[in-house]
C-alpha positions in Angstrom: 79.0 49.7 21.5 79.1 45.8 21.6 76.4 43.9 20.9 75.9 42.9 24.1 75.8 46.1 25.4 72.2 47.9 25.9 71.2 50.9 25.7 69.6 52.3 28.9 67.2 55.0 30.5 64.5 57.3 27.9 66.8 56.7 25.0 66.2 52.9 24.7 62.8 53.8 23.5 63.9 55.7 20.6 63.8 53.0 18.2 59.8 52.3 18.9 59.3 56.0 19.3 60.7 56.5 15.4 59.0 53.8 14.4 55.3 54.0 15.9 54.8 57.6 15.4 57.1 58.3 12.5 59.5 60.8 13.5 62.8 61.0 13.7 63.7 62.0 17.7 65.0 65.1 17.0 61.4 66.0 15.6 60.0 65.6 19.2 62.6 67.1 20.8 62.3 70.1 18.7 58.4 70.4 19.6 59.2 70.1 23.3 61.8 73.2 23.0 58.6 75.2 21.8 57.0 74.6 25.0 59.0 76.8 27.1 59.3 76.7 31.0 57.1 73.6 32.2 56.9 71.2 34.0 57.6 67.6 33.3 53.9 66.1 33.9 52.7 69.1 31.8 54.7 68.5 28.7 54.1 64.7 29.2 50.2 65.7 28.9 50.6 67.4 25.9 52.4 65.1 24.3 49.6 62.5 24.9 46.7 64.8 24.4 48.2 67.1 20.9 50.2 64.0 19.5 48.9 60.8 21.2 52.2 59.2 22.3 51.3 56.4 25.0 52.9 57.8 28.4 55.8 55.6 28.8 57.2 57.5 24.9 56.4 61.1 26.0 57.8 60.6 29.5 60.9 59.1 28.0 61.0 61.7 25.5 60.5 64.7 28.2 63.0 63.2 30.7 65.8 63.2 27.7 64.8 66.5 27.1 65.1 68.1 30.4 68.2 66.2 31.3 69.9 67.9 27.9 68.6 71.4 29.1 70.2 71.5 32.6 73.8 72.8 33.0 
């Protein structure tokens, strides 16, 4: 990737995520696979209300997680 080159969609908050709540990604990730069948919204509101992440990190976070799950 160039420097002028972005990175787009839930991953471009990564970088904030690891470094507001330190975590590595594949921490939160790892707690969402615990979760089992939910919805988005529902894991969303857990990760505000058990971890306090602002909405715009765990939607970001949930929506890279469900897009890795589907076939």
């Amino acid at each position: 990737m160039t420097e002028t080159e972005k990175v787009k969609g839930p991953a471009s908050y990564f970088p904030s995520i690891e470094q507001k709540y330190g975590h590595p990604i594949a921490y939160w990730l790892g707690l969402l696979e615990t979760l089992g069948e939910r919805k988005h919204m529902e894991m969303v509101a857990w990760l505000k209300t058990e971890h306090q992440l602002g909405h715009g990190h765990a939607n970001a976070l949930v929506a890279h997680y469900l897009a890795g799950r589907k076939d």
